[in-house]
PDBQT receptor file of N, H, CA, C and O in Angstrom, charges set to zero:
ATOM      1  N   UNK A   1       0.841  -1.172   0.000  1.00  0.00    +0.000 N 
ATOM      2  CA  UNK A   1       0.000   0.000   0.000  1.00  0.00    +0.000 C 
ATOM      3  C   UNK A   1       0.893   1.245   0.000  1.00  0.00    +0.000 C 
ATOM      4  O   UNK A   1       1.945   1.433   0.612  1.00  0.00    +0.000 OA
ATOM      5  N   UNK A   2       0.058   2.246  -1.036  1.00  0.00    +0.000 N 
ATOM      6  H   UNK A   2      -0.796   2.093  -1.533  1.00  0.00    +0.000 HD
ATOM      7  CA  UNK A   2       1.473   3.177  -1.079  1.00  0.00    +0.000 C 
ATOM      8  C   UNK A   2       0.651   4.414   0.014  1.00  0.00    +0.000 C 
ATOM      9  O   UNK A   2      -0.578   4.477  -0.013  1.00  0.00    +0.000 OA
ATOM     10  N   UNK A   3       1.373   5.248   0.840  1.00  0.00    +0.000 N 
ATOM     11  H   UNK A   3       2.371   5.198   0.863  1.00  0.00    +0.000 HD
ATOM     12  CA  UNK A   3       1.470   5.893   1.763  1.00  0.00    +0.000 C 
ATOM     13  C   UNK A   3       1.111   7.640   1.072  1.00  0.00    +0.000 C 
ATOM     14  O   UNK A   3       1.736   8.453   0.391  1.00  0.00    +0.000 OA
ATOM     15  N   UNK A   4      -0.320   7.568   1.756  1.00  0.00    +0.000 N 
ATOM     16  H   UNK A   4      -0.827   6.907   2.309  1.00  0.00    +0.000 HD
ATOM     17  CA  UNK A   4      -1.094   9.222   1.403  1.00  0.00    +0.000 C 
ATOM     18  C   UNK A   4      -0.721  10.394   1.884  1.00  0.00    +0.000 C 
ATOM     19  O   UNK A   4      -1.398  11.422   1.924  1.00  0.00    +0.000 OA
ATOM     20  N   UNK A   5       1.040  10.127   2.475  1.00  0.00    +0.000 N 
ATOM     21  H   UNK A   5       1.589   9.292   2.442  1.00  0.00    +0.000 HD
ATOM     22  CA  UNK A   5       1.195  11.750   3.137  1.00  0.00    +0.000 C 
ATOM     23  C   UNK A   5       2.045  12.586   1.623  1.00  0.00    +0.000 C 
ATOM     24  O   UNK A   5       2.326  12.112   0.522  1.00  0.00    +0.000 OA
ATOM     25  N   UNK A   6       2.221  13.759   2.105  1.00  0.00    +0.000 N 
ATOM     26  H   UNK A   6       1.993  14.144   2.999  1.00  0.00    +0.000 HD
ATOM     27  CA  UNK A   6       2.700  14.695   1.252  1.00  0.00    +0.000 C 
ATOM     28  C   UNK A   6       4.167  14.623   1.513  1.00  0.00    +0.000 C 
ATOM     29  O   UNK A   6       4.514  14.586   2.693  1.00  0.00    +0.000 OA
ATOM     30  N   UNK A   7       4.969  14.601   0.692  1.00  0.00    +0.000 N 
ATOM     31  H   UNK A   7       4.687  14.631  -0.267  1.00  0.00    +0.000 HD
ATOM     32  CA  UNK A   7       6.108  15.247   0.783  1.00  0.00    +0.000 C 
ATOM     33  C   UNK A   7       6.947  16.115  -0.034  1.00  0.00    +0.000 C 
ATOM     34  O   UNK A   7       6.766  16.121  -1.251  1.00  0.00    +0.000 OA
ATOM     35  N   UNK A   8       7.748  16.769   0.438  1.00  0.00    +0.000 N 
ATOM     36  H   UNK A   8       7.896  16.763   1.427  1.00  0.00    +0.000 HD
ATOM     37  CA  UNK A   8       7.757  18.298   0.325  1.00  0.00    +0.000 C 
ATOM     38  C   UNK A   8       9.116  17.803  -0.190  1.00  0.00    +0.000 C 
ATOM     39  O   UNK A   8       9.696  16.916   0.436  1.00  0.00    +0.000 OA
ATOM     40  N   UNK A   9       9.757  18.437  -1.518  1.00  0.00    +0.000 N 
ATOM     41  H   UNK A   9       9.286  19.158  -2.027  1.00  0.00    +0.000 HD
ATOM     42  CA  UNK A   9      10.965  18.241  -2.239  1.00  0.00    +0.000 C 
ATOM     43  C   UNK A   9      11.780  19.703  -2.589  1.00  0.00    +0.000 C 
ATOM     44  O   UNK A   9      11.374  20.581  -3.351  1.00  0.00    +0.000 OA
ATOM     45  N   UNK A  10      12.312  19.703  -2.261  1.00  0.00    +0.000 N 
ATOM     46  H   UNK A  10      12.642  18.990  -1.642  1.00  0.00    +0.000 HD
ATOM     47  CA  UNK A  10      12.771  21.496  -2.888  1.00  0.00    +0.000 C 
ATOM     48  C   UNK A  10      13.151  21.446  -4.610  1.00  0.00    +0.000 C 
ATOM     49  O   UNK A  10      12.994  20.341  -5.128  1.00  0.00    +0.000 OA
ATOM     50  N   UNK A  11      13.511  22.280  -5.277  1.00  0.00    +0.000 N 
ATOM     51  H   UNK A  11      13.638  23.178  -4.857  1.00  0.00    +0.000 HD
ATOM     52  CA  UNK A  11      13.431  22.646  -6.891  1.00  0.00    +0.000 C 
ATOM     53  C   UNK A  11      14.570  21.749  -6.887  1.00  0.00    +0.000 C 
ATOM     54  O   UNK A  11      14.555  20.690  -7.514  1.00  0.00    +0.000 OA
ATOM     55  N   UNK A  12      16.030  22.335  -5.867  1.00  0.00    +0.000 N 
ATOM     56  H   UNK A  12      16.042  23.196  -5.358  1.00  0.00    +0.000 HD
ATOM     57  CA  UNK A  12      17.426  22.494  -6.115  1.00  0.00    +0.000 C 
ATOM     58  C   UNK A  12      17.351  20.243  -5.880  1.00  0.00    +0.000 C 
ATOM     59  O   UNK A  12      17.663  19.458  -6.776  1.00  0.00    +0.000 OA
ATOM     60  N   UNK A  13      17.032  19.981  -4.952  1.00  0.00    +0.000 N 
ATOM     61  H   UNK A  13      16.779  20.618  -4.224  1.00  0.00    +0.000 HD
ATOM     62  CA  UNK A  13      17.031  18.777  -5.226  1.00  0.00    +0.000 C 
ATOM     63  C   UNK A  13      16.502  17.786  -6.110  1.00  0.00    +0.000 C 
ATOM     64  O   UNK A  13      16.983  16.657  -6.215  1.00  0.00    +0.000 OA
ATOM     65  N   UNK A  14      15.297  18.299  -6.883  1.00  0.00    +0.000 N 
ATOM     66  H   UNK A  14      14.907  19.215  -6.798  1.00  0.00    +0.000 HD
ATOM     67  CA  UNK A  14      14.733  17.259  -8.051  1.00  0.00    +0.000 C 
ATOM     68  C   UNK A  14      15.484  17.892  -9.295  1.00  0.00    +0.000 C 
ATOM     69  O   UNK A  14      15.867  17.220 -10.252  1.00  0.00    +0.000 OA
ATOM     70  N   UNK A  15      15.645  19.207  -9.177  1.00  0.00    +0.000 N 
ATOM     71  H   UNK A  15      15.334  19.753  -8.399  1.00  0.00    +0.000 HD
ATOM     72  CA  UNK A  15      16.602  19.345 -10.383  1.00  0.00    +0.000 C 
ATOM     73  C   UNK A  15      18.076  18.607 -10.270  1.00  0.00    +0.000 C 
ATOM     74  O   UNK A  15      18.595  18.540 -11.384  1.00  0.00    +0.000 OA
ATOM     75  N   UNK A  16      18.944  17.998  -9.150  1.00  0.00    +0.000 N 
ATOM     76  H   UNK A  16      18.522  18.053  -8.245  1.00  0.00    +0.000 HD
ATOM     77  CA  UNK A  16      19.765  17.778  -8.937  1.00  0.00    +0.000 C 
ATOM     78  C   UNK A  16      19.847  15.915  -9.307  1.00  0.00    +0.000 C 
ATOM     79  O   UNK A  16      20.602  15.154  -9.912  1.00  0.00    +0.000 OA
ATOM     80  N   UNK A  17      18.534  15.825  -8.497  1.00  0.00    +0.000 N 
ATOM     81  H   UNK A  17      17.920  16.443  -8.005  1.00  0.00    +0.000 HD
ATOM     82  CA  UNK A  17      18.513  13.976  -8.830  1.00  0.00    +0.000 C 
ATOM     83  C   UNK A  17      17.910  13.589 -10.642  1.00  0.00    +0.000 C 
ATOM     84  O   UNK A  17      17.837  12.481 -11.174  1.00  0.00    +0.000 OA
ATOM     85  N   UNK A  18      17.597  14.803 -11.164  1.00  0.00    +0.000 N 
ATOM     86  H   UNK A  18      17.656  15.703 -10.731  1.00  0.00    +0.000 HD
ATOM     87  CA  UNK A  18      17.055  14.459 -12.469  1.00  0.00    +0.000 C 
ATOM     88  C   UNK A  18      18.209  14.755 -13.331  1.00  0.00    +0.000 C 
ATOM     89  O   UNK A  18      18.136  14.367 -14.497  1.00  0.00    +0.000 OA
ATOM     90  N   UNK A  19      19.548  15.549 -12.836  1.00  0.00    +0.000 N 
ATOM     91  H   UNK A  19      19.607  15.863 -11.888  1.00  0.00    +0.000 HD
ATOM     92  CA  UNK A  19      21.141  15.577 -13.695  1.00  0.00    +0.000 C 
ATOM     93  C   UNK A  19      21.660  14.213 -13.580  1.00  0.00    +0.000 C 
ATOM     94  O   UNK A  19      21.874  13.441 -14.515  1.00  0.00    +0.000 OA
ATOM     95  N   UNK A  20      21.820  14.022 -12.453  1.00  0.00    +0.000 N 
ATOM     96  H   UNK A  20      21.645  14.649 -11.694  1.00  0.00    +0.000 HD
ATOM     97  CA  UNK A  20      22.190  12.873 -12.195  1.00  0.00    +0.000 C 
ATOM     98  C   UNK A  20      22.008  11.563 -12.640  1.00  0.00    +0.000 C 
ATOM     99  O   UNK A  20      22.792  10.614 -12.639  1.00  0.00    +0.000 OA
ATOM    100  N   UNK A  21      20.544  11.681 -13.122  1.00  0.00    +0.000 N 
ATOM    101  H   UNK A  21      19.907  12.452 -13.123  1.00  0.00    +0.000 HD
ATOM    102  CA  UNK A  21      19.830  10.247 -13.683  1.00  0.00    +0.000 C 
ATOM    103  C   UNK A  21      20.040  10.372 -14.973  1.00  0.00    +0.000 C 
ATOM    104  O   UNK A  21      20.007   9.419 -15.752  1.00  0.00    +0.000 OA
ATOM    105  N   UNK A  22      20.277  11.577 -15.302  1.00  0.00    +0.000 N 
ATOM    106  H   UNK A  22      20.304  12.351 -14.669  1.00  0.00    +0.000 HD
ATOM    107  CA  UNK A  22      20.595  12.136 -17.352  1.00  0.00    +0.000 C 
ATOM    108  C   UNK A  22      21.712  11.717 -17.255  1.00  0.00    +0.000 C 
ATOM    109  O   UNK A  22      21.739  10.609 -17.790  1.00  0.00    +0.000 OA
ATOM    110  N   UNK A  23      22.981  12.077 -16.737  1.00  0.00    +0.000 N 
ATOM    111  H   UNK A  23      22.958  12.978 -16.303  1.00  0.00    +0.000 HD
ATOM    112  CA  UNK A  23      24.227  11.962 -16.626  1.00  0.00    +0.000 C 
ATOM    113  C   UNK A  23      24.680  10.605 -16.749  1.00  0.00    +0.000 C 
ATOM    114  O   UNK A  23      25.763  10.395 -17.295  1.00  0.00    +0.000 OA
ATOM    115  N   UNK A  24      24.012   9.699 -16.328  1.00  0.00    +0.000 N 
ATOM    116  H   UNK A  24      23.132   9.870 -15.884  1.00  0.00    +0.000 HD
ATOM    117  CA  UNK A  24      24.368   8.198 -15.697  1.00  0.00    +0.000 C 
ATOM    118  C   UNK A  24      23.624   7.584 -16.916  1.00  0.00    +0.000 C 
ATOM    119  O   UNK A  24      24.124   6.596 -17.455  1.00  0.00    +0.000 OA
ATOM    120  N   UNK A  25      22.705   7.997 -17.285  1.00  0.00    +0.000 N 
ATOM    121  H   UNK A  25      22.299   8.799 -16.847  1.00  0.00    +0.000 HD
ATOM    122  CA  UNK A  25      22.193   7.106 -18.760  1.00  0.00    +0.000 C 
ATOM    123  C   UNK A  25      22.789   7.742 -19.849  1.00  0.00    +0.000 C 
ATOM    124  O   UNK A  25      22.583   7.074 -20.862  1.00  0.00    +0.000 OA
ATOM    125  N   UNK A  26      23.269   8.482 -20.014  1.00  0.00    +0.000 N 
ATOM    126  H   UNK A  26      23.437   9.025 -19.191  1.00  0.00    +0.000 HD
ATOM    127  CA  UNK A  26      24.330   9.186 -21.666  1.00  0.00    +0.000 C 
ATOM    128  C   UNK A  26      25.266   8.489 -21.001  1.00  0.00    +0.000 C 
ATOM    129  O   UNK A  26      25.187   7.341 -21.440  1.00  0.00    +0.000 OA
ATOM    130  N   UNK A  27      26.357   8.564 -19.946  1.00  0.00    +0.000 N 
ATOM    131  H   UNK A  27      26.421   9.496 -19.590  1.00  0.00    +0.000 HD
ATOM    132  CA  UNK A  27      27.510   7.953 -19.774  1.00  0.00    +0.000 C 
ATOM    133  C   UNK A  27      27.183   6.084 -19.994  1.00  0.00    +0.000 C 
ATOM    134  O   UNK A  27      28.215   5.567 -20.424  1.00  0.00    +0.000 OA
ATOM    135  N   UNK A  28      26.102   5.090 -19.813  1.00  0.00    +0.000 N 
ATOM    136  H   UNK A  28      25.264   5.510 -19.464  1.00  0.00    +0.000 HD
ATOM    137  CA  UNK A  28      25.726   4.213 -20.046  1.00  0.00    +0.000 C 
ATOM    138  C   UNK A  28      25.970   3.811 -21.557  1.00  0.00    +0.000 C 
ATOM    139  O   UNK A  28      26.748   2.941 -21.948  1.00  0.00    +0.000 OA
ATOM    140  N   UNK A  29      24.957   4.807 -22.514  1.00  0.00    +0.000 N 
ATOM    141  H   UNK A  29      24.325   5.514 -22.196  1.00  0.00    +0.000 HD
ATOM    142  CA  UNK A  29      25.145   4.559 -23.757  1.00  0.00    +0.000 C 
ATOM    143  C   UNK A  29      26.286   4.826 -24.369  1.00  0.00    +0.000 C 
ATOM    144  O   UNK A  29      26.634   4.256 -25.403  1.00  0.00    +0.000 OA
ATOM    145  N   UNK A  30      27.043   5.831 -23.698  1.00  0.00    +0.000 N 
ATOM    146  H   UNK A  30      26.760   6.294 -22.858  1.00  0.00    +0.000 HD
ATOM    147  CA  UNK A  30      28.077   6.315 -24.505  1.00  0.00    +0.000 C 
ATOM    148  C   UNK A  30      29.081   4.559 -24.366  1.00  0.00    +0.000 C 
ATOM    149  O   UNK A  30      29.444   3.781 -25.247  1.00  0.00    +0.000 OA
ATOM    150  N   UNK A  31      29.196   4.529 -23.226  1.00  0.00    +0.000 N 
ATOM    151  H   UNK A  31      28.901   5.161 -22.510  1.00  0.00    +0.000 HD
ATOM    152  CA  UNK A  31      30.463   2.970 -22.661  1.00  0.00    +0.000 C 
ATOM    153  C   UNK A  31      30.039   1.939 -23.392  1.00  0.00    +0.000 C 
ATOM    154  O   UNK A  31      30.875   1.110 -23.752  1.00  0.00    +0.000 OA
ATOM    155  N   UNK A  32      28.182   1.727 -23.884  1.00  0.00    +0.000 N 
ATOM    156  H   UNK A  32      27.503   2.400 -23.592  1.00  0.00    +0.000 HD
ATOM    157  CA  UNK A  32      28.317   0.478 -24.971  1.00  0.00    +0.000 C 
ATOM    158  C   UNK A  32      27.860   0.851 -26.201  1.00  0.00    +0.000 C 
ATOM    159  O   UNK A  32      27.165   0.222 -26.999  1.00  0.00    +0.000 OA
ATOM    160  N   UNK A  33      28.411   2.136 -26.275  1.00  0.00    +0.000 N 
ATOM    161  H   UNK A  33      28.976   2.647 -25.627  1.00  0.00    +0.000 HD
ATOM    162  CA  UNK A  33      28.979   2.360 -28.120  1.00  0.00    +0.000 C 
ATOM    163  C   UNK A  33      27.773   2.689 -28.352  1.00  0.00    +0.000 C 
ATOM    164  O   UNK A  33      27.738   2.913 -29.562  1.00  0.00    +0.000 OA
ATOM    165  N   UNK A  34      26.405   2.909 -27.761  1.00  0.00    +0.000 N 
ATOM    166  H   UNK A  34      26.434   2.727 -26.778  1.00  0.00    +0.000 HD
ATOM    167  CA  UNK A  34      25.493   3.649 -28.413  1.00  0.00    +0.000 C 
ATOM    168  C   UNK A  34      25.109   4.856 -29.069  1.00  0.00    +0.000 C 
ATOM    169  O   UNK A  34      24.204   5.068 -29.877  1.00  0.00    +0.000 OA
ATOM    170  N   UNK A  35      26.146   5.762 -28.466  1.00  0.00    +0.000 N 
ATOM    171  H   UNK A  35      26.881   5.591 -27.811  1.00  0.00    +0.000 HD
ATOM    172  CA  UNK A  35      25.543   7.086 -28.768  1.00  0.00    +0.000 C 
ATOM    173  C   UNK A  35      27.224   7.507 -28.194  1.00  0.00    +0.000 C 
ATOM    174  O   UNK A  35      28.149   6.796 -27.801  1.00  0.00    +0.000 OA
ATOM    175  N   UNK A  36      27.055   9.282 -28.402  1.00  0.00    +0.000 N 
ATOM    176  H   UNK A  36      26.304   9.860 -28.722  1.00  0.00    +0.000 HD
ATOM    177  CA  UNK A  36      28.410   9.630 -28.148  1.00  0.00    +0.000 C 
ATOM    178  C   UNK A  36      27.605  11.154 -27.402  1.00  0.00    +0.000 C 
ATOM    179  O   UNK A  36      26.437  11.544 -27.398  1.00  0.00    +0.000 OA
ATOM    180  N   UNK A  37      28.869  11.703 -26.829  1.00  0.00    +0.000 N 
ATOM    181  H   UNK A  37      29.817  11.386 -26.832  1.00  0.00    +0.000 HD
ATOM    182  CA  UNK A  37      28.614  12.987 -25.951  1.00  0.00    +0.000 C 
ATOM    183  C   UNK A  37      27.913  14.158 -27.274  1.00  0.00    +0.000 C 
ATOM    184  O   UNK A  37      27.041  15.023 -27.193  1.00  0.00    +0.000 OA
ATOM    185  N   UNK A  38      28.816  13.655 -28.503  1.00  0.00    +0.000 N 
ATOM    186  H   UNK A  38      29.525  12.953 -28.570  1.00  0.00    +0.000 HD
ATOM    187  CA  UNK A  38      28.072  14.510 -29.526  1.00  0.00    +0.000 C 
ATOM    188  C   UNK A  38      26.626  14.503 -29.904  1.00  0.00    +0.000 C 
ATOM    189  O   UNK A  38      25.787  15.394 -29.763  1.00  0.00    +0.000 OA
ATOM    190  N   UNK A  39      26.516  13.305 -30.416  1.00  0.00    +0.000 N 
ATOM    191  H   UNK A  39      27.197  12.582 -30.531  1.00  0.00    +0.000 HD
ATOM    192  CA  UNK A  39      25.119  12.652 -30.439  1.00  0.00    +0.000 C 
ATOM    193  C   UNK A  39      23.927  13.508 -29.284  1.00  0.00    +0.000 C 
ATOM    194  O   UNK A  39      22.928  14.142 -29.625  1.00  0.00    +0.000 OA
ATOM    195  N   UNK A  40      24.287  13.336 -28.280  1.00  0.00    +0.000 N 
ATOM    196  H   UNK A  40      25.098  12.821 -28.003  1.00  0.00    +0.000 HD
ATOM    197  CA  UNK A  40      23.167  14.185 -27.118  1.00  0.00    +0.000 C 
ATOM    198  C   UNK A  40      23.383  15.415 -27.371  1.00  0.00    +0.000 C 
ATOM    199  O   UNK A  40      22.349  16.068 -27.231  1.00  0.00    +0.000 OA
ATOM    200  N   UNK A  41      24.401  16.122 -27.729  1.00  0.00    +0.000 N 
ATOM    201  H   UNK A  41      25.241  15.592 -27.843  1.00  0.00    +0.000 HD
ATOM    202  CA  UNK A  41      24.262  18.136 -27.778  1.00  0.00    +0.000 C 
ATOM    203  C   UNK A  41      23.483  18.246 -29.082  1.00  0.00    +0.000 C 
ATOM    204  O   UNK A  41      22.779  19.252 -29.171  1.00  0.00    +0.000 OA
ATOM    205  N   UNK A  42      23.475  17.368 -30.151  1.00  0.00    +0.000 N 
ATOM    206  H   UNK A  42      24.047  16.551 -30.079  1.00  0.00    +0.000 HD
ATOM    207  CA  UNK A  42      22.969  17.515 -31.499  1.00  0.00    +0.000 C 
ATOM    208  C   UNK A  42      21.631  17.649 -31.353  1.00  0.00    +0.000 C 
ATOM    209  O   UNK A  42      20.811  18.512 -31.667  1.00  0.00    +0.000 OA
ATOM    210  N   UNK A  43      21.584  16.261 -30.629  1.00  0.00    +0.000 N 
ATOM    211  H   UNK A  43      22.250  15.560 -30.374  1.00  0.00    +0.000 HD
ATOM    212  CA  UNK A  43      19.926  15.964 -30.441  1.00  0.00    +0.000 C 
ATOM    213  C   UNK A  43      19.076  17.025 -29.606  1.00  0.00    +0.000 C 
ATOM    214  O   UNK A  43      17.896  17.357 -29.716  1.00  0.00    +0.000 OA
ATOM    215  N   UNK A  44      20.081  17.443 -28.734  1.00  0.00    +0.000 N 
ATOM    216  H   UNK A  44      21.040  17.174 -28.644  1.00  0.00    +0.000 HD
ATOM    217  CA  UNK A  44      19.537  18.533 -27.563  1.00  0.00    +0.000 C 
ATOM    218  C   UNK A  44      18.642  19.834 -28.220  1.00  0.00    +0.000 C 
ATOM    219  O   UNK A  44      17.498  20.259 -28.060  1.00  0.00    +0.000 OA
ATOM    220  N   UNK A  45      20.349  20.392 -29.422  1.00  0.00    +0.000 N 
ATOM    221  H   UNK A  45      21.279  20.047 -29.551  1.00  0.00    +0.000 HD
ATOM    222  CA  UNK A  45      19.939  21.178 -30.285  1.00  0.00    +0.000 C 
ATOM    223  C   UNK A  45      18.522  20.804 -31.329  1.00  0.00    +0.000 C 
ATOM    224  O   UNK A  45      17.641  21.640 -31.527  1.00  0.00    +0.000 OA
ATOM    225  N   UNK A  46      18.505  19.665 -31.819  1.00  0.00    +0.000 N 
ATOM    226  H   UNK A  46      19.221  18.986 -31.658  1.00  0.00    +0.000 HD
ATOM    227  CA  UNK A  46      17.509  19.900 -32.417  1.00  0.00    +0.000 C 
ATOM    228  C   UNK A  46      15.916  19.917 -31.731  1.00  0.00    +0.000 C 
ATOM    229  O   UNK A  46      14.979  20.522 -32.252  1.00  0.00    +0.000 OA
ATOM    230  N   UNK A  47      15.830  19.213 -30.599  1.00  0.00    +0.000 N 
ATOM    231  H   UNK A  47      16.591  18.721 -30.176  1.00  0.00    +0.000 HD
ATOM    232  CA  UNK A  47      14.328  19.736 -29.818  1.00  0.00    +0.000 C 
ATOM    233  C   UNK A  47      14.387  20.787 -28.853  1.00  0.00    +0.000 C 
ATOM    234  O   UNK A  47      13.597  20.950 -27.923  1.00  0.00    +0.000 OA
ATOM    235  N   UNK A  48      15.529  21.593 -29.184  1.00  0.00    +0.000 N 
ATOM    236  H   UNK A  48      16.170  21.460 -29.940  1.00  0.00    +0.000 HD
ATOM    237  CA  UNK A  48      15.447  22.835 -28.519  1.00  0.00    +0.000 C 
ATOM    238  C   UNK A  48      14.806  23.776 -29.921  1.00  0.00    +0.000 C 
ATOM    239  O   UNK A  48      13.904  24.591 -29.727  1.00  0.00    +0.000 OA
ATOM    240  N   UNK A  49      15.273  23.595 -31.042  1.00  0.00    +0.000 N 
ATOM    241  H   UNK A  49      16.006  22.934 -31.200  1.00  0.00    +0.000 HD
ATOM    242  CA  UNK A  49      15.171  24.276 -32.042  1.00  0.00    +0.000 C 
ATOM    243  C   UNK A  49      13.772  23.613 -32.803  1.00  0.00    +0.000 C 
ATOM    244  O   UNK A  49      13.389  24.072 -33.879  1.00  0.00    +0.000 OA
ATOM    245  N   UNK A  50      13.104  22.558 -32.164  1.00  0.00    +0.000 N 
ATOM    246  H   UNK A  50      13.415  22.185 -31.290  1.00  0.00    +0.000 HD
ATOM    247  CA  UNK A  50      11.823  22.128 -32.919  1.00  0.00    +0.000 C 
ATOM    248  C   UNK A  50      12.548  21.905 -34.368  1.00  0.00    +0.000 C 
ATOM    249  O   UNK A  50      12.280  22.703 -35.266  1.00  0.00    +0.000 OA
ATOM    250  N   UNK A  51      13.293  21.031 -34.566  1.00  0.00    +0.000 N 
ATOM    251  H   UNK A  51      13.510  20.383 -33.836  1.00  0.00    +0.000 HD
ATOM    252  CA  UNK A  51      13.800  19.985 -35.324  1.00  0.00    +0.000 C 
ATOM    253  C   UNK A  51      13.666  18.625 -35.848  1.00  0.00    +0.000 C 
ATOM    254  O   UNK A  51      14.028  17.707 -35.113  1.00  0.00    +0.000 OA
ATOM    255  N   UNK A  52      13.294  18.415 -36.771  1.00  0.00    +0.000 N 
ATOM    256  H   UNK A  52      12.999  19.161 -37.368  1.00  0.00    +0.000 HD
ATOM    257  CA  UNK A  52      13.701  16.959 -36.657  1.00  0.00    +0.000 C 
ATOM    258  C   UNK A  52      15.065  16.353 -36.870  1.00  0.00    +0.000 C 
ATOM    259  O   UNK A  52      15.896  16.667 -37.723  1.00  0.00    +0.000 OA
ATOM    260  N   UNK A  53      15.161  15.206 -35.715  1.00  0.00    +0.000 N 
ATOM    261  H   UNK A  53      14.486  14.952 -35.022  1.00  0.00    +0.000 HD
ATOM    262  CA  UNK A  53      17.082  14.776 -35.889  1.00  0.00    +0.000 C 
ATOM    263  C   UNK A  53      17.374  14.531 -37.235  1.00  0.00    +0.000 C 
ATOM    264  O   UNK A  53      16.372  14.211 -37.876  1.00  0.00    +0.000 OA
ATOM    265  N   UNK A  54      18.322  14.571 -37.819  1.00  0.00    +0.000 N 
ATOM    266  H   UNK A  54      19.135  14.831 -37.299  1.00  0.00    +0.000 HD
ATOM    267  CA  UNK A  54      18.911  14.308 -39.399  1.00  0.00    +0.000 C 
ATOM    268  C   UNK A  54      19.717  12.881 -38.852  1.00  0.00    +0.000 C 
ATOM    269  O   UNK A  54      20.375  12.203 -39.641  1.00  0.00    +0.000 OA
TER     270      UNK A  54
């Protein structure tokens, strides 16, 4: 049973555990040759820019 209280998270920490979880899955793909550090700024750029990836 999951538990009905509230809890209270600050910005600086979910923004902190959500780098962390980005960080650790690009460094994942990058170690089995999936993807490269380039690959993610490209991609970044293009749904920052409403792109489609090439």
């Amino acid at each position: 049973m999951v538990s009905k209280e509230r809890v209270t998270v600050r910005v600086e920490e979910l923004t902190l555990t959500n780098t962390l979880q980005l960080t650790a899955i690009v460094e994942l793909l990058e170690e089995r040759g999936i993807m490269t550090q380039h690959d993610v700024v490209e991609r970044m750029k293009a749904v920052r820019d409403g792109k489609k990836p090439s």
